[in-house]
C-alpha positions in Angstrom: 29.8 -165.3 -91.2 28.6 -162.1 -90.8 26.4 -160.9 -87.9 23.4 -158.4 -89.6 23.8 -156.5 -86.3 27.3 -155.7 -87.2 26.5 -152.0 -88.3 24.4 -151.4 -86.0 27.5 -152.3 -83.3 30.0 -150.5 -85.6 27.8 -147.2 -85.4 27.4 -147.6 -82.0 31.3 -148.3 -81.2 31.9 -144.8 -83.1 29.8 -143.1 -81.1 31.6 -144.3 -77.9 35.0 -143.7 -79.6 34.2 -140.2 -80.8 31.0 -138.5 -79.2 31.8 -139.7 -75.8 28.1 -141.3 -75.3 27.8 -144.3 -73.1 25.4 -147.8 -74.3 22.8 -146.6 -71.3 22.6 -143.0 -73.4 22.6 -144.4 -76.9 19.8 -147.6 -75.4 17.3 -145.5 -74.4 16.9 -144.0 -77.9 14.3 -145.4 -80.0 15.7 -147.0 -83.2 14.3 -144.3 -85.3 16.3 -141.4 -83.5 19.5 -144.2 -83.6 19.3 -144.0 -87.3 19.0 -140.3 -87.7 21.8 -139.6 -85.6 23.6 -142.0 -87.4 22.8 -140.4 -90.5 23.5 -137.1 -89.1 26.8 -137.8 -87.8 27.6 -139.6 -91.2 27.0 -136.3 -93.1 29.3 -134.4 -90.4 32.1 -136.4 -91.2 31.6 -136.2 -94.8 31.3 -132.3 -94.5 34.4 -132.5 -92.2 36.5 -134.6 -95.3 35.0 -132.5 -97.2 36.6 -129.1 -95.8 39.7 -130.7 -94.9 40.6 -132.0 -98.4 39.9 -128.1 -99.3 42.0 -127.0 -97.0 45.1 -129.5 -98.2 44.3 -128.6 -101.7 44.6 -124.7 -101.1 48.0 -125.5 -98.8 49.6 -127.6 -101.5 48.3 -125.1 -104.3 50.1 -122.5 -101.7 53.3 -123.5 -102.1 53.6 -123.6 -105.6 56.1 -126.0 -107.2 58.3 -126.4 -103.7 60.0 -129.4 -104.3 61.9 -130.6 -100.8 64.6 -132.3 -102.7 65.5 -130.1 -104.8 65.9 -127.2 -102.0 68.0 -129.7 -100.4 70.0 -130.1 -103.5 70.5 -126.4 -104.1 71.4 -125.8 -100.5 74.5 -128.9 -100.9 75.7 -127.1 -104.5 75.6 -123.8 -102.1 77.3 -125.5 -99.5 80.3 -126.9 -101.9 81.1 -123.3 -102.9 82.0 -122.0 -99.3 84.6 -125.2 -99.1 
């Protein structure tokens, strides 16, 4: 069975986890302000994804075809020459 409250504690568990704040911090707040600083961290994180999976795409774009395997390949071939 599922609690309806269990968002509400997820959001608030986050917040502990991530923004430091403490249940006597995030309890005064009306529910209103809860919500939009929910929905303002929310869109943070997204923006946050957002950049980083730009930032992997340029990186793997970076290195053009580099293939591990087949550097290690080459360098065992280069290696059976000098025996």
């Amino acid at each position: 069975m599922t609690i309806p409250l269990t968002s509400l504690l997820k959001n608030k568990v986050l917040m502990y986890k991530h923004y430091n704040l403490q249940d006597s911090t995030i309890d005064n707040w009306a529910f209103w302000m809860f919500e939009e600083i929910v929905k303002i961290i929310n869109d943070i994180s997204e923006e946050e994804g957002k950049q980083e999976k730009k930032q992997q795409d340029e990186q793997s774009s970076g290195m053009g075809g580099f293939n591990p395997s087949s550097y290690m390949n080459s360098m065992s071939g280069m290696a059976n020459k000098f025996k």
